[in-house]
Structures are given as C-alpha cells and as structure tokens.
ROMAR-879840 format. One line per field, with one value per residue (C-alpha): residue number from 1; chain; x, y, z. Coordinates in nm, 4 decimals, decimal comma, padded with zeros to 6 digits. Layout:
residues N
miza c(NUM  ...)
pake c(A  ...)
px c(X  ...)
py c(Y  ...)
pz c(Z  ...)
***
This chain:
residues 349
miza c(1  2  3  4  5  6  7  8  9  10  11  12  13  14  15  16  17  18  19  20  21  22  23  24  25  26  27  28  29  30  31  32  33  34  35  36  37  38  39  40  41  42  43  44  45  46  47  48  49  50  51  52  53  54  55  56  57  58  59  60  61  62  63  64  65  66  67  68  69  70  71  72  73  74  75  76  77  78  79  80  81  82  83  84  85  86  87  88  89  90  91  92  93  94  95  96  97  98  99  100  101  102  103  104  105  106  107  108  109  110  111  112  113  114  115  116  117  118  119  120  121  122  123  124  125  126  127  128  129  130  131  132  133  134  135  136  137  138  139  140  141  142  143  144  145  146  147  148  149  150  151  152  153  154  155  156  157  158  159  160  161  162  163  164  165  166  167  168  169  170  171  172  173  174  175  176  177  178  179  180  181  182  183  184  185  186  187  188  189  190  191  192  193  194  195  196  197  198  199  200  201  202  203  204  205  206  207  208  209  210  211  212  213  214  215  216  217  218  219  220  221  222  223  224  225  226  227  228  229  230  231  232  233  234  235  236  237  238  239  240  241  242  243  244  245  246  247  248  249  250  251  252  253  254  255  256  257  258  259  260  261  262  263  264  265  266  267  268  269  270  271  272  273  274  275  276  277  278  279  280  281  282  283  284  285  286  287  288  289  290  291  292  293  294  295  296  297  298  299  300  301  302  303  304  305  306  307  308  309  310  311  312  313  314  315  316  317  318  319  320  321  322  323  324  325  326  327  328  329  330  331  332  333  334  335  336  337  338  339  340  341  342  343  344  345  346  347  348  349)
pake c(A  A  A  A  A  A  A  A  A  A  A  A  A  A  A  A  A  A  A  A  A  A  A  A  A  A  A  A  A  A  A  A  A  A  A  A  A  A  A  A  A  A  A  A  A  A  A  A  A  A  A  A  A  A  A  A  A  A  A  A  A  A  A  A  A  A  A  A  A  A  A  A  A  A  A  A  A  A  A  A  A  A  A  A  A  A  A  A  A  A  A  A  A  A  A  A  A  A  A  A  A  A  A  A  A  A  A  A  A  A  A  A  A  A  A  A  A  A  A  A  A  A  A  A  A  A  A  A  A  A  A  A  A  A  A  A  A  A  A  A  A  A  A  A  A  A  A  A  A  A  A  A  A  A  A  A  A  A  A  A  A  A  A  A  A  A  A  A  A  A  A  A  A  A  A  A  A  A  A  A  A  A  A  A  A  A  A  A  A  A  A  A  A  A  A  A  A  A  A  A  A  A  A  A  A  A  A  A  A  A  A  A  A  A  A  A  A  A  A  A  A  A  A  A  A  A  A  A  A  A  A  A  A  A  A  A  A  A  A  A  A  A  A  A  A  A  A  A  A  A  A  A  A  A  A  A  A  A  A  A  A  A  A  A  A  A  A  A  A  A  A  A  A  A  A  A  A  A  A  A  A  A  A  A  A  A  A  A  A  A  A  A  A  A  A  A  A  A  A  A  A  A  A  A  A  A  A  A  A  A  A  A  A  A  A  A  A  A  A  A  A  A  A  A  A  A  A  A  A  A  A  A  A  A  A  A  A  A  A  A  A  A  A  A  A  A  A  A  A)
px c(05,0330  04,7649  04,3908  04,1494  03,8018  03,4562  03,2571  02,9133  02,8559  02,5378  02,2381  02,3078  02,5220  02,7498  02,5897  02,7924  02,8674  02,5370  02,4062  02,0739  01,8999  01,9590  01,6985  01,6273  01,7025  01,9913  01,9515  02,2946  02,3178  02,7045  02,9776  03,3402  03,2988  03,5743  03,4996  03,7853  04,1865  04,4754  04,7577  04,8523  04,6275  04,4714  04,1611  04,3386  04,6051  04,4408  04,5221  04,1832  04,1234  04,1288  03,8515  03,5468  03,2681  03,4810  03,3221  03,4067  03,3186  03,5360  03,4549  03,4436  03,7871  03,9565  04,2468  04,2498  04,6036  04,7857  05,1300  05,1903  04,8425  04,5534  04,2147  03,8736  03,6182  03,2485  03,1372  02,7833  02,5971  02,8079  03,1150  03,3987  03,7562  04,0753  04,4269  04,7494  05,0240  05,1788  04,8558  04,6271  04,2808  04,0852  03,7500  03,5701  03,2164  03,0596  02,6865  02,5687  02,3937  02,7062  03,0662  03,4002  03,7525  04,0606  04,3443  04,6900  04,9493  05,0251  04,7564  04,4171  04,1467  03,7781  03,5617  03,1953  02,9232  02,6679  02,5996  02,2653  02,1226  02,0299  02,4252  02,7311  03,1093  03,3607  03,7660  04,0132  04,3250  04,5884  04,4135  04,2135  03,8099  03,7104  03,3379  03,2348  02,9458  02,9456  03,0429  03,4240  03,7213  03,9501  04,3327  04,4501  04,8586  05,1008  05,4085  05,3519  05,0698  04,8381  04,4539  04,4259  04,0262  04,0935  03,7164  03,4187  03,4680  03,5027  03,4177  03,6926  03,7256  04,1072  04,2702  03,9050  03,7974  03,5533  03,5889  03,5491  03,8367  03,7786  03,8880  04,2346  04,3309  04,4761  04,5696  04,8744  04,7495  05,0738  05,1738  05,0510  04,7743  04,8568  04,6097  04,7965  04,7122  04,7940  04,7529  04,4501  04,5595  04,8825  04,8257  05,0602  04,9799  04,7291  04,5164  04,5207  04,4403  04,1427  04,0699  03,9819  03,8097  03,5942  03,5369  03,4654  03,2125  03,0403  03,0736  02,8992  02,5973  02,4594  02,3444  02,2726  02,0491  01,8789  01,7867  01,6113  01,4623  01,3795  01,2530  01,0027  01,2581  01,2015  00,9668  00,7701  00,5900  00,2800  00,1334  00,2734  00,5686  00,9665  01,0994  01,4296  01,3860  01,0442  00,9396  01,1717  01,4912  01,7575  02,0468  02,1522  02,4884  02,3670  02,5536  02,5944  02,7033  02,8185  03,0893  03,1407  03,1136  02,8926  02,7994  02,6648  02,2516  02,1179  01,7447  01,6407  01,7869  02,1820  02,4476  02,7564  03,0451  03,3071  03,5447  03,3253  03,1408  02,7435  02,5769  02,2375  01,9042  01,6531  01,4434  01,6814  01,8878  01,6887  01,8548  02,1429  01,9562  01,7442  01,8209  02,0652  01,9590  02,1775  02,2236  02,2293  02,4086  02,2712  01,9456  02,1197  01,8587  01,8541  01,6566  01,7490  01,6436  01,6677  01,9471  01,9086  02,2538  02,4722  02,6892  03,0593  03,2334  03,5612  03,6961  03,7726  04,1154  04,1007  03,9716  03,6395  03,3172  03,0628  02,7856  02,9807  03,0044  02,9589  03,1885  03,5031  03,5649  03,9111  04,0120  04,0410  04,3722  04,4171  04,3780  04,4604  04,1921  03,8489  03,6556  03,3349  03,2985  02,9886  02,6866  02,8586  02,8573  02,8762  02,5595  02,3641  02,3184  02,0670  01,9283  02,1530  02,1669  02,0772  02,0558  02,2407  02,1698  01,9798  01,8858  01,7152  01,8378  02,1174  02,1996  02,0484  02,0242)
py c(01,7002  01,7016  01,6370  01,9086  01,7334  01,8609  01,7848  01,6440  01,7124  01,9639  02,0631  02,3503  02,2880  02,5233  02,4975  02,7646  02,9601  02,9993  02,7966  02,5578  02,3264  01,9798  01,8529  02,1706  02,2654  02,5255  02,5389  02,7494  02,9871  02,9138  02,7374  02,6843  02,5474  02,4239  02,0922  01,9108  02,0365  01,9105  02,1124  02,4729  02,6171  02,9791  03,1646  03,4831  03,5691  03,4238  03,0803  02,8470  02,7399  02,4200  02,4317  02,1999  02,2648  02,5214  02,5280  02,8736  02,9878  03,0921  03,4284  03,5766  03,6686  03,4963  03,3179  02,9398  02,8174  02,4849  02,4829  02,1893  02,0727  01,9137  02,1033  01,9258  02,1814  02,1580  02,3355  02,2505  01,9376  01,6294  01,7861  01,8172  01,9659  01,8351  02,0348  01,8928  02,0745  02,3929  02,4893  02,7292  02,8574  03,1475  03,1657  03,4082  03,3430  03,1266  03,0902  02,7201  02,8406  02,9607  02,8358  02,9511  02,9337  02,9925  02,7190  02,8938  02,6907  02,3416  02,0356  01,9718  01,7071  01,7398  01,4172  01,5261  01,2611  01,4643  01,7234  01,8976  02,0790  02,3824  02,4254  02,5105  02,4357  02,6326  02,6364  02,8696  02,7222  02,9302  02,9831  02,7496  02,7259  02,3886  02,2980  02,0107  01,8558  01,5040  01,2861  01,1941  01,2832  01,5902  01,6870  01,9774  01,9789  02,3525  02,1850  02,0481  02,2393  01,9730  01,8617  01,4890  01,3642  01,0178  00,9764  01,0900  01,3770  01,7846  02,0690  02,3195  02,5969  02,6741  02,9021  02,9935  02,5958  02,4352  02,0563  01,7484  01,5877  01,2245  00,9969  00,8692  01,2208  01,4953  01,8523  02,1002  02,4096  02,6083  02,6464  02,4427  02,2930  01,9618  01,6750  01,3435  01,0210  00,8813  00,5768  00,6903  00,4205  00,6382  00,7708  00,9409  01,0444  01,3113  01,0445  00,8240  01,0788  01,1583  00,7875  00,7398  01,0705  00,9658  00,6435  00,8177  01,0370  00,7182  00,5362  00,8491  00,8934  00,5086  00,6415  00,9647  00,8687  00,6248  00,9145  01,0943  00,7727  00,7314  01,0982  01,0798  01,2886  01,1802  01,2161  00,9240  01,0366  01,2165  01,4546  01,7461  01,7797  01,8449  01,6704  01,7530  01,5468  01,7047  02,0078  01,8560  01,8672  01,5633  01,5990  01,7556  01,8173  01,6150  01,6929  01,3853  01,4435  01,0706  01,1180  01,4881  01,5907  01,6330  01,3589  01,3948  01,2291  01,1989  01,1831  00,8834  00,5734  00,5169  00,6653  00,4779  00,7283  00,7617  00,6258  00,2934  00,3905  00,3515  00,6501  00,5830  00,7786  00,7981  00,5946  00,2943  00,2817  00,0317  -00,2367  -00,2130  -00,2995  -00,5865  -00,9486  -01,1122  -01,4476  -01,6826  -02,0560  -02,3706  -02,6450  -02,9133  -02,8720  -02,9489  -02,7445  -02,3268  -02,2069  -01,9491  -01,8359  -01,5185  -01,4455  -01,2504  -01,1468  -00,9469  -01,1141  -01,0685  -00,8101  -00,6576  -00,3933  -00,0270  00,0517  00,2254  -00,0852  -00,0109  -00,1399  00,0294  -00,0398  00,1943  -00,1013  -00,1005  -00,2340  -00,1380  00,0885  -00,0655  00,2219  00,4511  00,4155  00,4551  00,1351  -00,2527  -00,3109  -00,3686  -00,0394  -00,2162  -00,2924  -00,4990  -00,3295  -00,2718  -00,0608  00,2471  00,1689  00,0951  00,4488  00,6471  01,0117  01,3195  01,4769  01,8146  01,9311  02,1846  02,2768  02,0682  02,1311  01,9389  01,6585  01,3850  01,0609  00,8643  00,4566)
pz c(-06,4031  -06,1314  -06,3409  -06,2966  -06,1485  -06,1691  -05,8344  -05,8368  -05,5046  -05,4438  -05,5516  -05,7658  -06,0795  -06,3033  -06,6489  -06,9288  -06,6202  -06,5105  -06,1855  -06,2537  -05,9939  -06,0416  -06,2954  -06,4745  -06,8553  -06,9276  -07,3230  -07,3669  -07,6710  -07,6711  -07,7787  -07,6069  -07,2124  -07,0637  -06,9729  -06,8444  -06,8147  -06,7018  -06,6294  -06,6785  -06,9655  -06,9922  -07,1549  -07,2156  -06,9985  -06,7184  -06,5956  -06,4993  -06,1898  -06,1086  -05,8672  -05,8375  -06,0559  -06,2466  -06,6482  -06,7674  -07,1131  -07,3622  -07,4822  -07,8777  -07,9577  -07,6494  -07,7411  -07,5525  -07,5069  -07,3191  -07,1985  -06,9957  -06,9602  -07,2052  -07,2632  -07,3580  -07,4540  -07,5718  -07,8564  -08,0168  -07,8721  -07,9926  -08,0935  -07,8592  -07,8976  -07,7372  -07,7498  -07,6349  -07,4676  -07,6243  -07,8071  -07,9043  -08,0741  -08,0780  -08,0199  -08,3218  -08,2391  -07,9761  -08,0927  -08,1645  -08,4906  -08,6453  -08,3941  -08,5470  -08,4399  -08,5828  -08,5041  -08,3903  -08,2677  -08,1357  -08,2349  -08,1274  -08,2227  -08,3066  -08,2326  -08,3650  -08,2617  -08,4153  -08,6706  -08,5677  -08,8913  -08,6693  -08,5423  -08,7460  -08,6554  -08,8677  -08,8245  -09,0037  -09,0249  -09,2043  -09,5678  -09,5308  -09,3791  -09,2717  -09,2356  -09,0038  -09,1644  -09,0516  -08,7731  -08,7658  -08,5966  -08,7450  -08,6342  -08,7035  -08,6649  -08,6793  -08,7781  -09,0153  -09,1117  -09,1470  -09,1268  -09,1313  -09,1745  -08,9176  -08,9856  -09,1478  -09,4107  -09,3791  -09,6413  -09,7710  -09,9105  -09,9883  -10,2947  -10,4271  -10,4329  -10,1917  -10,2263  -09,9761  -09,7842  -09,6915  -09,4805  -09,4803  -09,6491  -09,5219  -09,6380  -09,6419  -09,4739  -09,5835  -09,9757  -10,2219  -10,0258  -10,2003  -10,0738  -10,0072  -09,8007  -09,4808  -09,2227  -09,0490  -08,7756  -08,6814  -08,3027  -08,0227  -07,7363  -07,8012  -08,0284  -07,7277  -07,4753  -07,7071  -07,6941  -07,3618  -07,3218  -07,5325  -07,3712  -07,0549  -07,2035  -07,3327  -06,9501  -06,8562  -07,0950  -07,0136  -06,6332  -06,7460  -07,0410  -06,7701  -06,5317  -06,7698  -06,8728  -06,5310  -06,4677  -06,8154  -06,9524  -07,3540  -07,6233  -07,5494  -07,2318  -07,1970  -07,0228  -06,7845  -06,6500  -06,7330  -07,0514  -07,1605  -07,4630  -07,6083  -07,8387  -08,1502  -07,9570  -08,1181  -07,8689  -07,5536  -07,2940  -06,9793  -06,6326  -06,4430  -06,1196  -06,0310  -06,3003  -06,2201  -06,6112  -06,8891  -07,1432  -07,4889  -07,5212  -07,8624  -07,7881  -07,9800  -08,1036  -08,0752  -08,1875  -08,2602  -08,2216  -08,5024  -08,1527  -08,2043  -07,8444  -07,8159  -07,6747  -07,5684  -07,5802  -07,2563  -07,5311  -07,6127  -07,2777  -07,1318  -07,4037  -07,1524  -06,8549  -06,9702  -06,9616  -07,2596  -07,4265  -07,3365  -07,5543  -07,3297  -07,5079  -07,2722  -07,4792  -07,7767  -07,9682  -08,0815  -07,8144  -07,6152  -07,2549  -07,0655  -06,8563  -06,5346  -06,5397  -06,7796  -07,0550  -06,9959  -07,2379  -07,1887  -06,9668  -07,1015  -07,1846  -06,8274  -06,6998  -06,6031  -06,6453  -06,8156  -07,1129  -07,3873  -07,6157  -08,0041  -08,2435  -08,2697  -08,6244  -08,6622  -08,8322  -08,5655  -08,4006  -08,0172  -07,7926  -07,8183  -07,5282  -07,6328  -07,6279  -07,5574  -07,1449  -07,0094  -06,7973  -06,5295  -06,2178  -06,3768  -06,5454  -06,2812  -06,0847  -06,2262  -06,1753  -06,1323  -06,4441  -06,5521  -06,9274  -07,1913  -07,5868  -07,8155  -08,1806  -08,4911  -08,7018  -08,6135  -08,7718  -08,4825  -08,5465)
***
C-alpha cells in the first residue's frame, strides 16, 4: 500500500479544511480530520485523495470506511482514532463540545492523551454508549463484538445500567453484554500500527512544542503579541511542517501518554534541550557535572531519534524496542508550526 503524506512545504497550511498562514491560530469547532491514510479508504462514497496537504473533514452523518488501507483521524485535542482495513464508523456529530460516532464494522482504536473538561467523545457501539472520560487506549472489535479498555477506564451505559469498565476488561457488545477479562498485552497488527503512530506523533510534538517556545507562544510570556497557549487554553493540534502532520501540545507541564511517550509543553520543552548531569567515577565522589552533550537512550521502534522518551507502561503491548529515543535530530529544528482547538482542564504533570 503506497502511504498517504502530508507536505510541509509552503506558506499556507490546510487546517480542518480551511487554509491559515503559517503561525496563525485556527481554533476548529470540529471533530473528525483525516490526518493520515494509507491505502484505499472513503468518506462517503468518495475515495480521498492522496494528495499533499489533503486533511478533509468528516461530515455529520458521513459514514468513514477502510478497505485495503489504515485511517488515523483527529477528533477533540488529544484523542485520536485509528481503523484498520475493512472498517467503518459514522460520524453523528462533529462538534468538540459534544463528538459522537457510531462504530460499524471492522476494528478501530482510540488512544486519548487528554480529556479536556470543555470536550466530549461519545461512541455507540451496537447497544451499547461508551463515554471517554480519561486517558487510555480503547478497541472496539465487530467480530467478536467486543470493547477491550487496553488502558485507562471508559463509562457505559448498556441494558439501562451505566457502570465503569477498567482496564484489563473488556465487554460483549452483542447479547448478554457479559464483562470478562483479558491480557491487555495481546497486540496484532493494528495494535502495532497504533504503536508507532503514536510514537511519531510524540517525535513530532518535541520541535513543535519548541517553536512555540521559541515564538513566546505559552502562558508565561508577557505582553503583546500571538500566543497560542494564553486566554485559559490547556491543549492544542499543532501543524508541524518538518514532519508534514499535526502533533498533540498540552500547554503546560508533560504529559506522559497512556503509549508511555512524553509530550512536551512550549513551557517544559526546554528539559530536552538542556545539558544532562553526568557522574565521573575518576572523582570517586557523588558529584555530578554538566554535560554539553545528550545522554544516549535508545532508538524508536522505527529507529529514529527523537526526545519522545518516558517510561515505558509495560502494560501496553506493541513493541520490544525501547519507546524512549535520545534528543536527537528530530528535536533540534524548531519553528513551523501552526495551531488547532484547545479547551480547559487536562491531567498535565
């Protein structure tokens, strides 16, 4: 299958289907762009084009569907959706205050980095309604008819009952709705794919979090001017166009994702940058001294090198690489980045 790619090149950048110059804010009232495909999949009966900087938007009541090809689409800020082949959703509403789909056919996976308290993300999934309410990561399966909490925890309400399903449980969507455990460290190859998406997102937000850094883009400058960041906002889509895709920027602290990836704030970014303490043994005491280099971590599971580290959840099966790369050269650029959505409230560190 030949991998759609979103160009970085130019000025002007598709933001929800609307054009924005580089550096200004697109705050998008929707849900449901297409962010990254591979393969044949449609919005409708219409097939999407892979052509550079392509992000359509899913519209209410548009049915999304794969055949041989893999869709990754935003909804609210922090919360992405991946589908594998042969599958299927439809889009009920598309506003970030109140996001619903119903899940049709095939399997997809929901990776939510962030919950803000302003936004709301609701599936239907035969009888049941499934509320995302914290971080985690959520499959939803046709056959068997299956949701299957990998992380984190969901709401349900099923058969006139709302109750919690945890982590490490999953539910029968189809007759009884029995609740039973599983190995939340199974994977295949949509798991896996979901993996190193997300690791790719993370590679992204570390130079995108520095240009707004960089540009005073964050809550902790002064003074006039353009800050993405300000007026209460906890989270944002950035555009960054050396990675030709959108990351996800809290806008303080650090998140750790539920994948065990950091993603950095323009406020905390610069931990990546500055020099490590390193221990000399030759003084034969506990002092440490500043290094002018990076330490040496290991290389993503696509072998690149990138400051996504955090600890690794072990419970979260995809990858026997190390998720958690050194700053490398896809830290270092800076600047080309502009901004989408936002919202109150986040479970920043």
């Amino acid at each position: 299958m030949k991998p759609f790619r979103q160009s970085g090149k130019g000025m002007l950048l598709l933001v929800l289907g609307g054009a924005v110059a580089l550096g200004q804010d697109a705050i998008s009232a929707r849900s449901g762009m297409v962010h990254y495909v591979e393969g044949k999949v449609f919005a409708g009966n219409q097939q999407i084009d892979e052509k550079i900087g392509n992000f359509p938007q899913i519209k209410e009541n548009q049915v999304l569907r794969t055949e041989e090809g893999r869709v990754e689409v935003l909804l609210t800020p922090g919360v992405f959706l991946r589908a594998a082949e042969q599958s299927s959703f439809r889009m009920i509403s598309n506003r970030l205050i109140d996001t619903r789909l119903e899940f049709l056919t095939g399997s997809m996976i929901l990776e939510s980095d962030d919950m803000l308290k302003d936004n709301s993300v609701t599936i239907v999934a035969k009888d049941a309604t499934v509320h995302l309410r914290k971080s985690g990561i959520y499959r939803f399966d046709a056959e068997p008819a299956q949701l299957k909490v990998v992380k984190g925890a969901v709401e349900v309400e099923a058969q006139g009952k709302t109750f919690e399903l945890k982590e490490g449980r999953l539910l029968n969507l189809a007759g009884d709705m029995a609740v039973a455990k599983f190995d939340p460290k199974e994977g295949d190859a949509l798991s896996r794919w979901s993996y190193r998406r997300a690791e790719v997102v993370a590679m992204a937000n570390v130079s995108a979090a520095k240009s707004l850094r960089d540009s005073g883009g964050y809550q902790g400058y002064a003074g006039s001017g353009y800050y993405p960041c300000s007026s209460g906002r906890s989270s944002l889509w950035a555009y960054n166009r050396y990675f030709g895709m959108y990351t996800y920027v809290p806008c303080n602290g650090q998140y750790g994702s539920p994948y065990g990836f950091m993603l950095w704030s323009p406020m905390t970014v610069y931990r990546v940058y500055a020099p490590r303490p390193v221990y000399n043994p030759s003084w034969n005491t506990d002092t440490f001294s500043a290094s002018h280099g990076y330490s040496a971590m290991g290389a993503t599971s696509g072998g690149y090198s990138g400051a996504v580290s955090a600890a690794s959840s072990g419970s979260v099966p995809m990858s026997s690489s190390s998720p958690g790369p050194s700053a490398g050269a896809s830290a270092s650029a800076s600047g080309g980045v502009s901004h989408s959505g936002g919202g109150g409230g986040g479970g920043h560190r």
